[in-house]
One Martini backbone bead per residue (centre of mass of N, CA, C, O) as a GRO file, in nm:
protein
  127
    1UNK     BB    1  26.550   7.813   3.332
    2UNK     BB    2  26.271   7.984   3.249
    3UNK     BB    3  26.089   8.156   2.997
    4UNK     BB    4  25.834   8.450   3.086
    5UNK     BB    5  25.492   8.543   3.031
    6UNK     BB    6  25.259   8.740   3.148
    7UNK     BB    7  24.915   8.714   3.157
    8UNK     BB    8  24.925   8.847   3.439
    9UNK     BB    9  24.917   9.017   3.751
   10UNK     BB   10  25.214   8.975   3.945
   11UNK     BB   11  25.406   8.802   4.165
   12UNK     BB   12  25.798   8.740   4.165
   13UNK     BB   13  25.951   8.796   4.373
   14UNK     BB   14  26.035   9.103   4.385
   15UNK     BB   15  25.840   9.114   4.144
   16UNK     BB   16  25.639   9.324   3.946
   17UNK     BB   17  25.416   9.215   3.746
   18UNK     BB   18  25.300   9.269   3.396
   19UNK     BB   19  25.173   9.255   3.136
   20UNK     BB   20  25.379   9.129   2.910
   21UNK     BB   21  25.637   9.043   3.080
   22UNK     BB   22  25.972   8.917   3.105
   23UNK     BB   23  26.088   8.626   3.290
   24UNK     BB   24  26.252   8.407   3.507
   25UNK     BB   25  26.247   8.072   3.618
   26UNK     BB   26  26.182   7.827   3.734
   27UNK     BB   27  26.073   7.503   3.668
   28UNK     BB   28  25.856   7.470   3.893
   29UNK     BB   29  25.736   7.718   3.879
   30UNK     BB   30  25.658   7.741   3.560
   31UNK     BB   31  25.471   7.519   3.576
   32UNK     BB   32  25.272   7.647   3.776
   33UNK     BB   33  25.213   7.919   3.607
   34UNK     BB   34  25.094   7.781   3.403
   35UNK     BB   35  24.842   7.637   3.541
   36UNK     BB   36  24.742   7.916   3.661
   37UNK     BB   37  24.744   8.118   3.428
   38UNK     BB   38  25.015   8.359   3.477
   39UNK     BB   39  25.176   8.214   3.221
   40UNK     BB   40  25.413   8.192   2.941
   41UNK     BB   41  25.550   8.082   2.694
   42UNK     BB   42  25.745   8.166   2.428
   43UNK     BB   43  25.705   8.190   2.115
   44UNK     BB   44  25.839   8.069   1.872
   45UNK     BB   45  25.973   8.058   1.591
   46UNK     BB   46  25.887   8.088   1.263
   47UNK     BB   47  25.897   7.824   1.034
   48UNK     BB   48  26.003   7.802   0.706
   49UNK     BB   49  25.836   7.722   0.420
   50UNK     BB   50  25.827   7.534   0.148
   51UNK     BB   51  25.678   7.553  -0.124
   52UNK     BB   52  25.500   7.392  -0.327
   53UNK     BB   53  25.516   7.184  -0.561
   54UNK     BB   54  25.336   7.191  -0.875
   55UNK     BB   55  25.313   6.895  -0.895
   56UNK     BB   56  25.158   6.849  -0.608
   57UNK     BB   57  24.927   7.044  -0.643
   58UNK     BB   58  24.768   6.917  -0.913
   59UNK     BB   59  24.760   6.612  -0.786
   60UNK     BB   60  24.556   6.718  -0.584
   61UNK     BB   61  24.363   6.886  -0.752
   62UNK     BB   62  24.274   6.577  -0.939
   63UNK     BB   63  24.198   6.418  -0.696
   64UNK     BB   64  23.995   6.634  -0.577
   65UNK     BB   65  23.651   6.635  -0.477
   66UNK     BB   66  23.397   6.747  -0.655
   67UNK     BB   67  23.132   6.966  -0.606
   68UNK     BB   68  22.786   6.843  -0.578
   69UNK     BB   69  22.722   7.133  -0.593
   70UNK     BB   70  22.490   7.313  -0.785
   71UNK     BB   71  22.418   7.514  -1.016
   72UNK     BB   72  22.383   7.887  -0.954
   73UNK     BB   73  22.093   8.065  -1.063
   74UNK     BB   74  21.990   8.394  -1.133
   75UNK     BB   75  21.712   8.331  -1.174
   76UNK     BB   76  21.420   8.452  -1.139
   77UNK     BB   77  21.108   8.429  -1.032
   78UNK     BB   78  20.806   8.429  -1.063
   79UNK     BB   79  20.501   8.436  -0.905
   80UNK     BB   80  20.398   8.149  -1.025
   81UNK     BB   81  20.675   8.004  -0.883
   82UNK     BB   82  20.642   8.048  -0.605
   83UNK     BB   83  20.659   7.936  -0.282
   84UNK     BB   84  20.476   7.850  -0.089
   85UNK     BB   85  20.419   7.953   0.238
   86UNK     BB   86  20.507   7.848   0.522
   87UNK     BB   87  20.444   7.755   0.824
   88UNK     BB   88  20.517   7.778   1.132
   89UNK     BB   89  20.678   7.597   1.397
   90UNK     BB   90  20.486   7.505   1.639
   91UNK     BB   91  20.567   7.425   1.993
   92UNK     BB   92  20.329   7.264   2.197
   93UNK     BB   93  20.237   7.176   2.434
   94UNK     BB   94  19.996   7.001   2.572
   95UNK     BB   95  19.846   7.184   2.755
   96UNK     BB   96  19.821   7.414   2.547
   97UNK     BB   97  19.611   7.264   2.400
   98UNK     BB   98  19.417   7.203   2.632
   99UNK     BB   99  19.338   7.517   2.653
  100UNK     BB  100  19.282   7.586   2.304
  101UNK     BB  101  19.037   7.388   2.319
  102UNK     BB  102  18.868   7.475   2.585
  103UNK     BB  103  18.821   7.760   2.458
  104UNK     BB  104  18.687   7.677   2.193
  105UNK     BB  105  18.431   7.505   2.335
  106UNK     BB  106  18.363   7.729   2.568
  107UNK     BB  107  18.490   8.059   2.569
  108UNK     BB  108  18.709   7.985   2.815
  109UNK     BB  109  18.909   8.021   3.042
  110UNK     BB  110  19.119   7.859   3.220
  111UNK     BB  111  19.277   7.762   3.424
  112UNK     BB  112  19.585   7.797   3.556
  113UNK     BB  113  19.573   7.540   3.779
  114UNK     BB  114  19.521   7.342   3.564
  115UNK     BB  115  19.530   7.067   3.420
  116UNK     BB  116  19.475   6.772   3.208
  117UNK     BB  117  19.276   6.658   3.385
  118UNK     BB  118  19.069   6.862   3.430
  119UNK     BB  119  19.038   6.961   3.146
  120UNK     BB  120  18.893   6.710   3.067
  121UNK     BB  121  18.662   6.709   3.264
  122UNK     BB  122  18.552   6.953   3.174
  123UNK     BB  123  18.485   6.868   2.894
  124UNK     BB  124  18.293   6.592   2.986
  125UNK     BB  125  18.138   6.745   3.229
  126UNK     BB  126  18.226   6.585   3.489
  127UNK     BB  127  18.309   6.263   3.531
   0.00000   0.00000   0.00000
């Protein structure tokens, strides 16, 4: 017989459980509703650990490897050395470049169901 906790409203032989109730199940149930995800076993009790001897620690300390990131200084830059700001990066398909250009050359908006073939055809004259 194993111990387990609900973690579902289960019925589980004549009892109902509620979330967080602990009962007593078979092993081949206990296994099943493990599964099922409707119980879990009670989580063991935390075992003390011993602190670390200085030594031990120390020596960790002088192995583990200095960090390469430089020293940030909080000194404000001046206006004339702030950083041109960069344009945003915008991903357009080719069909709209292809719409962007042809509005540009021609003054019109192309058709919504022109594809990259027609509006091509339609920049060269139609030919």
């Amino acid at each position: 017989m194993k111990q387990l906790i609900a973690i579902r409203r289960l019925r589980y032989g004549t009892r109902h459980l509620q979330v967080g109730d602990r009962f007593e199940a078979r092993d081949s149930d206990a296994r099943l509703l493990m599964r099922m995800k409707r119980a879990v076993e009670p989580a063991r009790a935390p075992v003390d650990i011993a602190p670390m001897p200085a030594t031990v620690e120390a020596k960790l300390n002088e192995l583990a490897p200095k960090s390469a990131a430089p020293e940030i200084q909080d000194k404000p830059l001046k206006p004339w050395e702030a950083p041109e700001p960069v344009a945003p990066l915008t991903l357009r398909s080719p069909l709209d470049q292809m719409r962007d250009r042809y509005q540009k050359e021609t003054g019109k908006k192309p058709d919504a169901r022109w594809g990259i073939a027609r509006i091509e055809k339609e920049l060269t004259g139609g030919v």
